[in-house]
C-alpha positions as CSV (number, residue, x, y, z in Angstrom):
1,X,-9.9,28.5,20.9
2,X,-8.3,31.8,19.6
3,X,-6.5,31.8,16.7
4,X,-3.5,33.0,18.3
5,X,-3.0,30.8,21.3
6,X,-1.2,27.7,19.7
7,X,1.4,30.2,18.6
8,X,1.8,31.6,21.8
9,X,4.2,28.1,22.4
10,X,7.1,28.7,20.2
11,X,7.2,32.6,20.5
12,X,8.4,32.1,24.1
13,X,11.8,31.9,22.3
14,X,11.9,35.5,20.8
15,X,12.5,36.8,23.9
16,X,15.7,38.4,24.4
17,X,16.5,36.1,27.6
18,X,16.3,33.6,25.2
19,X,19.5,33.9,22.8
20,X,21.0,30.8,23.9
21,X,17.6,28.5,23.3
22,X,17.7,30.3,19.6
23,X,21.8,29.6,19.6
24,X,20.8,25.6,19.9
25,X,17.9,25.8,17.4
26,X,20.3,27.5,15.1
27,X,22.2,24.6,14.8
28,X,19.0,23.1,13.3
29,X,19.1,25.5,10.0
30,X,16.7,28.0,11.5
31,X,17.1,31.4,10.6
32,X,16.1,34.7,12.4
33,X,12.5,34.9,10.1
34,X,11.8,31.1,10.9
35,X,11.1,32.1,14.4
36,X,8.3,34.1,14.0
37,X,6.9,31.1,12.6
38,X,5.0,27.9,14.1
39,X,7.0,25.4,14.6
40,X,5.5,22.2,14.0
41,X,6.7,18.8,14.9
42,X,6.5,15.6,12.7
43,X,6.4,13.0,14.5
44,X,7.7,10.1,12.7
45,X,7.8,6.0,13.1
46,X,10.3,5.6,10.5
47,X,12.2,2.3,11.9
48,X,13.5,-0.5,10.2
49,X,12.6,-3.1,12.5
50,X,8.9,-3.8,10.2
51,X,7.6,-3.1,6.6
52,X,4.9,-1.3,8.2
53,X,7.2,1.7,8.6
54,X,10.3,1.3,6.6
55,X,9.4,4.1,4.3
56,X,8.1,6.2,6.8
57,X,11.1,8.8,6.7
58,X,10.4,9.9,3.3
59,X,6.5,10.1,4.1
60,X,8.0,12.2,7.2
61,X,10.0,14.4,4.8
62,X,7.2,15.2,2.8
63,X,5.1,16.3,5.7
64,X,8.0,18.5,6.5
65,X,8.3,19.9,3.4
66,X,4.1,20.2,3.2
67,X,4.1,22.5,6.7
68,X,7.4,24.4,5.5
69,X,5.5,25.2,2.1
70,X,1.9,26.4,4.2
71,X,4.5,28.9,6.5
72,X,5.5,26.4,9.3
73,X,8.8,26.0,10.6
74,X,8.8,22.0,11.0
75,X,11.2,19.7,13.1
76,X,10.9,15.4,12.3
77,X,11.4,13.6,15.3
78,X,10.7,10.1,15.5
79,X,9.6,7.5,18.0
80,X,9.6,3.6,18.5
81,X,7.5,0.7,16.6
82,X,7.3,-2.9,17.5
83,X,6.4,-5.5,14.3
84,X,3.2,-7.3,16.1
85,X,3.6,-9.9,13.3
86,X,7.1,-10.6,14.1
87,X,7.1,-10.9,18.1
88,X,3.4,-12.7,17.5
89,X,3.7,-16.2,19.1
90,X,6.7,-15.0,21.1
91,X,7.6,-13.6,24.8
92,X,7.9,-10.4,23.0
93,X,4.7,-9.9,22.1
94,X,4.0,-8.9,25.7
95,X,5.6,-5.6,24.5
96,X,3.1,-4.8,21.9
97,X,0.5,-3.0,23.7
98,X,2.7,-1.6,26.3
99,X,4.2,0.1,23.0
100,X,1.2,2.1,22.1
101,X,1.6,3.8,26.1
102,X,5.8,4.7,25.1
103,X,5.0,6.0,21.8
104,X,1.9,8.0,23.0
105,X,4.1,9.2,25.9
106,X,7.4,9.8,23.8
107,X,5.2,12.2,21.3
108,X,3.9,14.3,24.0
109,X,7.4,14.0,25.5
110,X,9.2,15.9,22.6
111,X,6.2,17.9,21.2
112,X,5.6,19.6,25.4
113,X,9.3,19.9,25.5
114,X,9.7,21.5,22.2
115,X,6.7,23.8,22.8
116,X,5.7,22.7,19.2
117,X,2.9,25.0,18.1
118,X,1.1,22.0,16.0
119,X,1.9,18.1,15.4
120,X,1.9,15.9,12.2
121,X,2.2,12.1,13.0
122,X,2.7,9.1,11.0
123,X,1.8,5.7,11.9
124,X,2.4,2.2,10.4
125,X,2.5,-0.9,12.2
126,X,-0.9,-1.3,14.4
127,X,0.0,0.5,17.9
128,X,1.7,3.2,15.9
129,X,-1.9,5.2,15.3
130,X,-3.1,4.9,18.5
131,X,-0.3,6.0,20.1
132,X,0.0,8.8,17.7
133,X,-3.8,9.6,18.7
134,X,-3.4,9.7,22.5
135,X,-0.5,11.7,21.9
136,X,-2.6,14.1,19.8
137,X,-5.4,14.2,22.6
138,X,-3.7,14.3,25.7
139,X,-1.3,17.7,24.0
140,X,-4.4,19.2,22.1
141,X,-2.7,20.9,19.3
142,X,-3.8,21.6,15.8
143,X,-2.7,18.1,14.5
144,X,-3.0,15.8,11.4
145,X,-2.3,12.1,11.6
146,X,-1.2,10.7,8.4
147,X,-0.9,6.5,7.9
148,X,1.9,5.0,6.6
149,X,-0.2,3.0,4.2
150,X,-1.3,-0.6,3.1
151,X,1.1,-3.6,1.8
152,X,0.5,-4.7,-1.6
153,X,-1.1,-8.3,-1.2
154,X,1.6,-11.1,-2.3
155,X,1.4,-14.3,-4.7
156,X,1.4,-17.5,-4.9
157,X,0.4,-20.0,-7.7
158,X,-2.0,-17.0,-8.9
159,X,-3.2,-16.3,-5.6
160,X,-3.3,-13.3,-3.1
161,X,-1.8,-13.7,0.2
162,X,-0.8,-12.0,3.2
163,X,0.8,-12.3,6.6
164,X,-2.1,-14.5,8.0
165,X,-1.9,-16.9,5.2
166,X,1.9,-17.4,7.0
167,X,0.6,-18.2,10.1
168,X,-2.4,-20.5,8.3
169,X,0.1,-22.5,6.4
170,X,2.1,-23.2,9.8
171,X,-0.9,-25.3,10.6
172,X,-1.9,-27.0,7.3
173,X,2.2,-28.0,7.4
174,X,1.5,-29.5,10.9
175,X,-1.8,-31.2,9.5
176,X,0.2,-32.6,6.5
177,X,-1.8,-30.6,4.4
178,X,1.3,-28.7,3.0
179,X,4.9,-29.8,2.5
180,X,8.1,-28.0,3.4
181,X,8.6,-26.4,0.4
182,X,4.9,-25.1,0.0
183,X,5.8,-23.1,3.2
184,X,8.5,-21.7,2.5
185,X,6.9,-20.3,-0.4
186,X,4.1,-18.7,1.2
187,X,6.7,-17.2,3.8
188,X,8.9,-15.8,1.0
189,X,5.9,-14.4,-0.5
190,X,3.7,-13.0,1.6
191,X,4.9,-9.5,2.5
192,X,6.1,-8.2,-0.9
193,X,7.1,-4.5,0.3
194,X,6.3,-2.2,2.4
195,X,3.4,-1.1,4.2
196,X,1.2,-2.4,7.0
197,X,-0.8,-5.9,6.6
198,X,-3.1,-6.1,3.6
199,X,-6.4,-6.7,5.1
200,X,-9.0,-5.0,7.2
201,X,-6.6,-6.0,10.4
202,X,-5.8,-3.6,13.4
203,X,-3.7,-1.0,11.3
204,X,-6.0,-0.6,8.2
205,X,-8.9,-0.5,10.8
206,X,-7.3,2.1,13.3
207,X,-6.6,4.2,10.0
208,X,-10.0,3.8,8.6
209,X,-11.7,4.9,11.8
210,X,-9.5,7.9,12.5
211,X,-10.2,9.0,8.8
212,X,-13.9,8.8,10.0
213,X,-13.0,10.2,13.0
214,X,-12.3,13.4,11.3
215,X,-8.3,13.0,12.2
216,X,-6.8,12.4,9.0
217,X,-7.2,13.6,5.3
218,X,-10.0,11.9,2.7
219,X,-8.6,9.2,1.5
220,X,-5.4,8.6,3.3
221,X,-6.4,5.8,5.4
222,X,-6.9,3.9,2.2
223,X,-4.2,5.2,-0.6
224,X,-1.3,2.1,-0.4
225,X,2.1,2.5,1.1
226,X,4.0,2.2,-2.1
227,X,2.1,4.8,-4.3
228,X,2.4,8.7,-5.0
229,X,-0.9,9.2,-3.6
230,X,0.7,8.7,-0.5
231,X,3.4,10.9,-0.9
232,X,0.5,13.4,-1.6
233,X,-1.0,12.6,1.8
234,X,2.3,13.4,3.6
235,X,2.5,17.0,1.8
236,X,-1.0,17.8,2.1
237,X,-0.8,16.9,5.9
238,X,1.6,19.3,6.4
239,X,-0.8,22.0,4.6
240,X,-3.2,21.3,6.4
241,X,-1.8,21.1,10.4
242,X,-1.0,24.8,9.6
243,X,-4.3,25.7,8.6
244,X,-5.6,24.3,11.8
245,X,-3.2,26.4,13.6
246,X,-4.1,29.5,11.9
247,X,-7.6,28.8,12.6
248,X,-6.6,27.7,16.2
249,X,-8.9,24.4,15.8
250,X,-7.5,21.2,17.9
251,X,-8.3,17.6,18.4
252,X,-10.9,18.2,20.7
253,X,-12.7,20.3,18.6
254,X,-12.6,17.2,16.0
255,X,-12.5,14.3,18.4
256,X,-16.3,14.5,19.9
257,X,-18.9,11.6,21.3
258,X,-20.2,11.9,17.6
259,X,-17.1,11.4,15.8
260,X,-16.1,8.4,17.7
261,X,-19.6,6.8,16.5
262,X,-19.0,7.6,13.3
263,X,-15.4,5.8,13.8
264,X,-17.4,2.9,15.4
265,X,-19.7,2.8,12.5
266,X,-17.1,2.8,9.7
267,X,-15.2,-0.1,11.8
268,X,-18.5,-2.3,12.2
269,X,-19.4,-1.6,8.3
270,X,-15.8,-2.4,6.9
271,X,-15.9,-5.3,9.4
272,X,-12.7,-4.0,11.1
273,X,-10.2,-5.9,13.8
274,X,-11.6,-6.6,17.7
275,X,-8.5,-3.9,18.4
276,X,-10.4,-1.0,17.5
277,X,-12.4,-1.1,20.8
278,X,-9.4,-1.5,22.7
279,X,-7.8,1.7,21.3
280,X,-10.9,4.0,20.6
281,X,-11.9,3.6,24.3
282,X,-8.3,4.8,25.0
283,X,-8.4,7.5,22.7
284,X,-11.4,8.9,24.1
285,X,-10.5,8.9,27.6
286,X,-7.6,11.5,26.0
287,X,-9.8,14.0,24.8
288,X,-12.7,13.5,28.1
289,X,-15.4,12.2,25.8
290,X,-17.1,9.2,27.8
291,X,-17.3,5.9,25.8
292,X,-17.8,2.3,26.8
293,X,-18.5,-0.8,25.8
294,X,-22.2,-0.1,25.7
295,X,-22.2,2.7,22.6
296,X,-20.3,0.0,20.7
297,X,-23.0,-2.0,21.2
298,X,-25.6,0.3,20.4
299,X,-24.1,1.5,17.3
300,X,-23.6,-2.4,16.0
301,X,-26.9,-3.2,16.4
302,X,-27.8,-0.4,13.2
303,X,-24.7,-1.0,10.9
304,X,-24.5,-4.1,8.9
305,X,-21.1,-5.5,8.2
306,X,-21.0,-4.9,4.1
307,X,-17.7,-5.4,3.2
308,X,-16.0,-8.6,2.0
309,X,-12.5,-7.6,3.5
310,X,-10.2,-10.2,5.0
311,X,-9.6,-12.0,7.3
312,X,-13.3,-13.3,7.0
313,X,-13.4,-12.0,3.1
314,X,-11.8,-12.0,-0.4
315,X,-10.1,-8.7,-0.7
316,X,-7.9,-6.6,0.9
317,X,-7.2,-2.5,1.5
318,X,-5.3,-2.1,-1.8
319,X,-8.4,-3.2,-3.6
320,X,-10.6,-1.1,-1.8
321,X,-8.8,2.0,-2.8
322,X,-9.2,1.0,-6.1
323,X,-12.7,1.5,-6.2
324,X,-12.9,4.7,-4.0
325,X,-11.3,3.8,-0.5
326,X,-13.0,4.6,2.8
327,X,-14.1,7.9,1.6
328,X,-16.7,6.6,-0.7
329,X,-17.8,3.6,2.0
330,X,-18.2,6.9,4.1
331,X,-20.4,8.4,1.3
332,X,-22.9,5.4,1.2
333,X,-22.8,5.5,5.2
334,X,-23.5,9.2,5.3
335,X,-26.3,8.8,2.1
336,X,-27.7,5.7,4.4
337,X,-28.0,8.3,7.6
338,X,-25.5,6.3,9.7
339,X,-22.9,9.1,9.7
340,X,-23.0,12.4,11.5
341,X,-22.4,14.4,8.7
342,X,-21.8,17.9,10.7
343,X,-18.7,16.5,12.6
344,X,-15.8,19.1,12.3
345,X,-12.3,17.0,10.4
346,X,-8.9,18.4,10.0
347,X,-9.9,20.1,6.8
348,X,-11.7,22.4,8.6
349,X,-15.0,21.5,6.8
350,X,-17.4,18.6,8.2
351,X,-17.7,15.5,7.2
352,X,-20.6,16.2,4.5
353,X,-18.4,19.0,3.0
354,X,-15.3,16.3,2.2
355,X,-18.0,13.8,0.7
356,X,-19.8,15.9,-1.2
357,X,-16.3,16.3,-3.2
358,X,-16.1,12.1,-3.6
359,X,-17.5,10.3,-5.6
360,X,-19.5,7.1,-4.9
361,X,-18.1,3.3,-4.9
362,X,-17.0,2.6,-8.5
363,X,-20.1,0.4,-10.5
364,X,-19.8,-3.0,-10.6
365,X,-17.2,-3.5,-8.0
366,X,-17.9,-6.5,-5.7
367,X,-16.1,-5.4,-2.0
368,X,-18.9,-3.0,-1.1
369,X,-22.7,-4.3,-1.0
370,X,-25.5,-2.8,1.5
371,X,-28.2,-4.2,-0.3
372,X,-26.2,-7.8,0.7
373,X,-24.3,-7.7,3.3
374,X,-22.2,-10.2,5.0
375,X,-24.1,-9.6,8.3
376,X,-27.4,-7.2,9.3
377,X,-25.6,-6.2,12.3
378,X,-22.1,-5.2,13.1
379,X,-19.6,-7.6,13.8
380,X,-18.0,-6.8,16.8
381,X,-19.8,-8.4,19.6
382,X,-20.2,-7.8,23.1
383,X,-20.4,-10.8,25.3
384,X,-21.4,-10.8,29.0
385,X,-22.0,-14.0,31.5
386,X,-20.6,-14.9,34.9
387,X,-17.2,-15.7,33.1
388,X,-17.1,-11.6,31.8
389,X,-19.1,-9.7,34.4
390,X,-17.4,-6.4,32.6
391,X,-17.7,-7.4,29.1
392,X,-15.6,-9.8,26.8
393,X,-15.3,-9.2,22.9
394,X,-16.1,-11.6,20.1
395,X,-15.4,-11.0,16.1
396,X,-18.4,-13.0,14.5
397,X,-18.0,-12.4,10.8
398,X,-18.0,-15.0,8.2
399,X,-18.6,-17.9,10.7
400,X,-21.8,-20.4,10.3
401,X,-22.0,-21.6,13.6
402,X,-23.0,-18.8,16.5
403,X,-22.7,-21.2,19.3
404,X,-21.0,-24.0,20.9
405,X,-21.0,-26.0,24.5
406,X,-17.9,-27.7,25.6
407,X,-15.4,-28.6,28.1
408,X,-12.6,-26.3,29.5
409,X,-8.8,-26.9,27.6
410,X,-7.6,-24.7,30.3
411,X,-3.7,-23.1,29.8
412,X,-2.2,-20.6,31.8
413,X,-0.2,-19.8,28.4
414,X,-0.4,-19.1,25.0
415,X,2.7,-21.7,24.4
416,X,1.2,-24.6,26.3
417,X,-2.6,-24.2,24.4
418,X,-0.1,-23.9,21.1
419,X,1.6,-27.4,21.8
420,X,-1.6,-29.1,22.5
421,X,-3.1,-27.9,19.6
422,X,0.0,-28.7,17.7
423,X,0.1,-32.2,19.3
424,X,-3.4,-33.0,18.6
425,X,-4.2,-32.8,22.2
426,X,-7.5,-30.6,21.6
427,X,-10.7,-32.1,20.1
428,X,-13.7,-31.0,18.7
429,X,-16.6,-29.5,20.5
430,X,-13.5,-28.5,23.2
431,X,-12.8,-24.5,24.3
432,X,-9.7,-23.5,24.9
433,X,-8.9,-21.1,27.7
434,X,-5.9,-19.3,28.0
435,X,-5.6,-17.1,30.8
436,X,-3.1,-14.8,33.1
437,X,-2.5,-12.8,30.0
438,X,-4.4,-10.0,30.4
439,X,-3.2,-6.4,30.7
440,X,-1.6,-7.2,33.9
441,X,-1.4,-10.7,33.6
442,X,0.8,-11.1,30.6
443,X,1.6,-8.5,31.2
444,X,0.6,-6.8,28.4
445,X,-2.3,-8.5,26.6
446,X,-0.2,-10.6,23.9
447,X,-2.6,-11.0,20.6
448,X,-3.0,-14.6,19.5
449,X,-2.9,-15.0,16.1
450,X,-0.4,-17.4,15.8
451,X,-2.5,-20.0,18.1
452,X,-5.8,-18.9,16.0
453,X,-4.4,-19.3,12.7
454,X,-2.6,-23.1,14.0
455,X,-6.5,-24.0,14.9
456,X,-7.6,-22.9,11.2
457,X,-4.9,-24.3,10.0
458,X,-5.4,-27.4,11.0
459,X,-9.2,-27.5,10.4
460,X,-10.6,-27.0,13.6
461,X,-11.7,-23.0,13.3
462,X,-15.7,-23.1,13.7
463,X,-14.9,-27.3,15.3
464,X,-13.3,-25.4,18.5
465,X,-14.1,-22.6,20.6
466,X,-11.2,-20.7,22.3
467,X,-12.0,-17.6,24.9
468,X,-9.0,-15.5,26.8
469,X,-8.5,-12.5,28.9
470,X,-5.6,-11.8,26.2
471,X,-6.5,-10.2,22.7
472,X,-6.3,-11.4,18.9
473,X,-4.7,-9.9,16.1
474,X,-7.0,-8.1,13.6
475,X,-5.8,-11.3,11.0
476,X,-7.6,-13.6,13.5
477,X,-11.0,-15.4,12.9
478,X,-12.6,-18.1,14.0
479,X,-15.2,-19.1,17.0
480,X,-12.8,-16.8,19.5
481,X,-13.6,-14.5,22.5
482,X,-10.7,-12.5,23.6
483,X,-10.5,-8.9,26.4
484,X,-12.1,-11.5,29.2
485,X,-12.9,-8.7,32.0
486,X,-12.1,-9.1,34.7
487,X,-8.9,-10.4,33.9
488,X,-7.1,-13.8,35.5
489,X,-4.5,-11.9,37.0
490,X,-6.5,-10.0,40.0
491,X,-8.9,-12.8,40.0
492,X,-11.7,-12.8,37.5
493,X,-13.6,-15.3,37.2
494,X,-12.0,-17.1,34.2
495,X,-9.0,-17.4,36.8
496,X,-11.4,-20.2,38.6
497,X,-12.1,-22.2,35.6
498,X,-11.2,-26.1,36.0
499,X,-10.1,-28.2,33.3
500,X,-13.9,-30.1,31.8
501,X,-16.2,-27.4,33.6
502,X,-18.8,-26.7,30.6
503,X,-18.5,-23.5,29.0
504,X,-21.1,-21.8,26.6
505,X,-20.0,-19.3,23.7
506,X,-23.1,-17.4,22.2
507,X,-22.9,-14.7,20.2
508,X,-26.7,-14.3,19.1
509,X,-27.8,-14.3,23.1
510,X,-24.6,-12.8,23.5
511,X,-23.3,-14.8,26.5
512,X,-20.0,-16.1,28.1
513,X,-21.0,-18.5,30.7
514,X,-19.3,-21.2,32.6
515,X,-21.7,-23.9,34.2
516,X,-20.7,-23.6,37.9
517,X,-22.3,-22.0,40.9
518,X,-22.0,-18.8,42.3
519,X,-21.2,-21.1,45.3
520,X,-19.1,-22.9,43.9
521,X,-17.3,-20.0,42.3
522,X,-17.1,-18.4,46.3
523,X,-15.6,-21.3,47.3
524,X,-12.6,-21.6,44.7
525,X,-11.9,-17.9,45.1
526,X,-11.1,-18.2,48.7
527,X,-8.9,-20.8,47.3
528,X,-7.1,-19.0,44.7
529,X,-4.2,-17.6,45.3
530,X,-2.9,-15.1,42.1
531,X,0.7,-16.0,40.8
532,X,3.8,-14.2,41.7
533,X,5.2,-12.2,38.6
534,X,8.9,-11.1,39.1
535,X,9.0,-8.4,36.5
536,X,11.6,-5.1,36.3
537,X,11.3,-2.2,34.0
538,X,8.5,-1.2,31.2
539,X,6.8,-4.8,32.1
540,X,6.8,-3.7,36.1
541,X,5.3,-0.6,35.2
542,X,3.0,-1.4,33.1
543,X,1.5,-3.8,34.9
544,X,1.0,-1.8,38.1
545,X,-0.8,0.7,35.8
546,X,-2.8,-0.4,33.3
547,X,-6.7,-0.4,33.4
548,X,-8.7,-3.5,32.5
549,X,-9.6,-4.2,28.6
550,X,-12.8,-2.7,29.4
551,X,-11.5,0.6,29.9
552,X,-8.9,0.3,27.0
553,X,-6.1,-0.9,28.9
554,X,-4.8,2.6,29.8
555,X,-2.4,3.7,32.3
556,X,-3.2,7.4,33.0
């Protein structure tokens, strides 16, 4: 790209035809020299509906104030967030996904109609950074993405918690395991401040693979919500979107096949949330770089899970950083050869440049261990069997059993497998299926922590199996298979399950398989009939749109 193009956007306004367009962007505070500048937009999820974001107007301010210091003339504008934690287990979390597509398209809304000559955007809660990123690839304009930052963990009787120790405590209160006041304690507790959820869930995954990625500073996807190095993120950001303008470098320079196997590999090391494949595929459908199921696959198979990060682990993000972040778990990766250490990054150095500045994982620390890790291989598994003929996805990290056999629990929703489980309706050895909550189905793919967590709640985590064409939270573990493709909705085979059939989850032959016939199978699809859905607005839309999970659920 020339150096010069991406300021050839915002100079359409010194024309003399264009007085009045300058008259309104007067109004702004810009002044005659400002327009000879770039003007970049700061995208911003500042909002107070979550914690993940509730600080993110002053991170937004400092950006500004970084890309106004580097010669920018910048403009915060801000789009929507949805708390995932707070509409989990509700009707509303239908509208989590479907929110990564609105703030994706309000971005490239504003920054096209702005003819912004570069983009910072900050991202908290966990659809926040991939919208931000598809934004980013579909404009392709110098940009920096900047996260929000980590929660500090909470406390308890001397204890860490966090939001899935919530959502764990609603079942050990059901089991009789905790009183009343016990949880109310853990709920008044758990989410001291702000910042996104503690462990390595969807939103410190998403920001640790876009670090590797190449997308975001060294170091930012890792520094806490609540600190100054964060603040320093936000004004370096804004340094550094100019510098990519000057140079004229943009996401697709950055975002190549290589640097979203290096995001894969930092996401199967750090043991990150099932999400990321979701949102990676989507991302790289933005920027034209083909990616599927099958190079996840490929890239688990040669990186070992070795870090002991919840939801499976001890510790969470805040105690990374403590110890050097995701930079220095990069360095080990890169020193191991399981990086591609020549991949361009918004610095404008590589990869191996910003390392060789970082020093290694403190000594002594306990969080990162390749000599030990918790798994030899990645743990983001693809399963495939005549009940996921296009793929389904299981998390198997910190389980001891790989496999179970059992009847069909089958729900058509999230709230009726809740009830049984809460009602002691579901046994050992059973698998739950909950279905027609898919992309389309739902529509739009409601996470289910709040079921998973009931089930470890009450004891039954690696007692139960539970598969759906839905998705989990990045908090969720347990013996779970979630992004079922094809879906129930246009008739996928998990739409034909019966209530006892057998079903087999294995995650070391890596199969999803239902013990009936392909005959058998003929003959209930010809009886099938899919269910009505009388849906208006964003819902509607979405659902005529969206892609199956295997694609990453995108609607362009």
């Amino acid at each position: 790209m020339n150096k010069n193009t991406s300021k050839i956007r915002s100079s359409v306004f010194n024309d003399i035809n264009r007085a009045p367009n300058r008259a309104m962007i007067r109004a702004t505070g810009v002044k005659d020299e400002d327009f000879n500048k770039p003007f970049v937009g700061i995208a911003s999820t500042w909002s107070e509906v979550t914690p993940c974001n509730m600080h993110i107007d002053e991170l937004a301010r400092e950006a500004k104030k970084g890309a106004l210091d580097a010669g920018g003339t910048p403009f915060i504008f801000n789009t929507i967030t949805v708390s995932d934690g707070i509409s989990m287990g509700t009707e509303g979390m239908r509208f989590s996904l479907p929110s990564r597509e609105v703030i994706a398209d309000s971005i490239e809304t504003v920054v096209g109609a702005q003819s912004y000559d570069g983009v910072v955007a900050i991202g908290g809660c966990d659809k926040n950074m991939p919208g931000c990123m598809i934004a980013i690839g579909r404009l392709n304009l110098p940009a920096v993405f900047v996260y929000g930052g980590t929660i500090r963990p909470g406390h308890v009787d001397g204890k860490d918690i966090d939001i899935v120790s919530a959502f764990e405590a609603v079942g050990k209160y059901n089991n009789g395991d905790i009183d009343r006041d016990e949880l109310h304690k853990i709920e008044c507790h758990a989410c001291p401040g702000a910042g996104s959820c503690g462990g390595m869930y969807t939103a410190n995954t998403m920001a640790s693979a876009i670090e590797a990625m190449g997308m975001s500073l060294p170091g930012s996807s890792s520094n806490p919500a609540e600190t100054e190095e964060k603040l320093a993120d936000c004004i370096k950001a804004g340094n550094a979107v100019m510098k990519l303008v000057n140079k004229g470098i943009t996401p697709k320079d950055i975002m190549t096949k290589k640097a979203f196997e290096n995001a894969i590999t930092v996401v199967m090391a750090l043991g990150g949330s099932t999400n990321a494949v979701l949102h990676l595929l989507a991302i790289a459908h933005t920027v034209d770089v083909e990616l599927n199921l099958d190079d996840f696959e490929r890239i688990r198979k040669k990186v070992p899970h070795i870090a002991d990060l919840k939801p499976s682990g001890r510790y969470v993000m805040e105690n990374l950083s403590e110890i050097g972040g995701v930079p220095a778990v990069m360095k080990l990766l890169l020193d191991k050869g399981l990086l591609h250490g020549e991949c361009l990054t918004v610095t404008g150095n590589t990869i191996e440049q910003n390392l060789s500045e970082i020093q290694p994982l403190k000594e002594g620390q306990e969080i990162i261990s390749f000599d030990n890790p918790k798994r030899e291989t990645g743990p983001l598994v693809i399963l495939k069997g005549n009940l996921a003929p296009e793929g389904a996805l299981a998390k198997m990290s910190g389980l001891k059993i790989k496999q179970i056999t059992g009847p069909a629990r089958v729900f058509d929703s999230e709230t009726d497998a809740t009830n049984a489980v809460l009602n002691n309706e579901i046994n050992p050895g059973d698998v739950i299926v909950i279905r027609y909550v898919g992309p389309k189905g739902g529509p739009g793919m409601a996470e289910m922590l709040s079921i998973t967590a009931i089930v470890v709640g009450k004891g039954l985590g690696e007692k139960v199996g539970l598969i759906t064409d839905g998705r989990f939270s990045g908090g969720t573990h347990g013996l779970v298979v979630g992004h079922i493709s094809p879906e129930a909705q246009v008739g996928g085979p998990i739409a034909l399950i019966k209530e006892g059939d057998m079903i087999t989850i294995d995650s070391e032959l890596q199969e999803l398989a239902v013990d009936v016939s392909p005959e058998e199978f003929h003959k209930r699809l010809k009886d099938w009939i899919p269910p009505k859905q009388n849906l208006r607005g964003i819902l509607a839309k979405y659902a005529r749109s969206v892609s199956s999970a295997s694609k990453g659920a995108i609607t362009d």
